[in-house]
Steps between C-alpha positions, in 0.01 A plus 500: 500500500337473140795679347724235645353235424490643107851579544594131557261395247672689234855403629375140462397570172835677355774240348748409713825739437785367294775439764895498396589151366923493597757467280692122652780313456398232262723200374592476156278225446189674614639761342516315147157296544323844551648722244487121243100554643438859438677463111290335302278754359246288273148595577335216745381193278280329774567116465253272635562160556147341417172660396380480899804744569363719188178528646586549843755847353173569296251527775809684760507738206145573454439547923829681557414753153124570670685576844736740319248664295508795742869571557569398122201568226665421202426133415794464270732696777343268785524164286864591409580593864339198635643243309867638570451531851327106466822427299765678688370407865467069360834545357695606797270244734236756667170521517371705216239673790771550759654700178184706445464553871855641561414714203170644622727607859791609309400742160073402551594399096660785381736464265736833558461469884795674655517447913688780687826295510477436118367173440324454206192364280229232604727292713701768643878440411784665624733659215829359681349133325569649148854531611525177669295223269412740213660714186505813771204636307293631758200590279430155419324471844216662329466204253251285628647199417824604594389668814302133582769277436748734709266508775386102487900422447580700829200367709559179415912509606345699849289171577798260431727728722224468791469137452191518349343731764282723274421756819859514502549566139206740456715702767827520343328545193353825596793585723314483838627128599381399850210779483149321462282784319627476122508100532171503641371723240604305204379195653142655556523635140612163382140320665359718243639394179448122598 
């Protein structure tokens, strides 16, 4: 009975695994908007509308860098990360803690993450995107910033497919649509980098 209930204590505890993101028909527009998205390759210049909006990235950054200090312990690596995921995740219209919370299920933040069907880096990408959006260079995933912007890009095109149904999109984005555990684990992940 004990060594049960440590057994699904440990399960619990173990990141979610990466599931097989499929390769789909896309239009040419969506197509062009997400390969015109994943181009630009200037590091993220955070622009801030007022001083409030400074403040608020300032604080986000200083409670999201403690949080990480585990996974992540260099301060210059963390800062860096952070403030590309902020950047990446605001510029494609998500959350920057949904962002951090599909990370935690999908590499738990590490950056040469490879899942049994080949996805790779923090967010998890499939190689096939390189092909479709990308210059076909497949060891770009490990980029951070590239690997961010690939996966924010993709997650954000799975939520407009689903009509904005995020459950919906988490699914397809880790290739277990209409399955609740990996939805429900990024969501419970997410609650934690409110």
């Amino acid at each position: 009975m004990v060594r049960l209930a440590l057994l699904a204590g440990l399960a619990a505890a173990l990141p979610a695994v990466a599931g097989n993101q499929k390769e789909e028909a896309l239009a040419d527009s969506v197509r062009l908007a997400l390969a015109s998205a994943i181009k630009d390759t200037r590091p993220p210049q955070p622009v801030f509308r007022d001083e409030a909006a400074r403040l608020r990235f300032a604080q986000w950054l200083g409670v999201m860098s403690e949080r990480l200090r585990r996974k992540l312990p260099d301060e210059q690596l963390r800062t860096e990360f952070l403030t590309t995921a902020w950047y990446e995740a605001t510029r494609a219209g998500l959350d920057p803690g949904l962002v951090l919370g599909l990370i935690q299920v999908e590499s738990a933040y590490r950056k040469y993450a490879v899942s049994m069907v080949g996805a790779r880096g923090y967010m998890q990408v499939m190689p096939f995107w390189t092909a479709v959006i990308g210059d076909n260079d497949r060891s770009k995933l490990f980029h951070m910033q590239t690997n961010l912007r690939y996966g924010c890009a993709i997650l954000r095109m799975y939520i407009d497919m689903e009509g904005g149904s995020l459950y919906l999109a988490l699914g397809r984005y880790n290739g277990s649509r209409g399955r609740p555990e990996y939805p429900n684990a990024v969501l419970a992940a997410w609650k934690k980098w409110e």
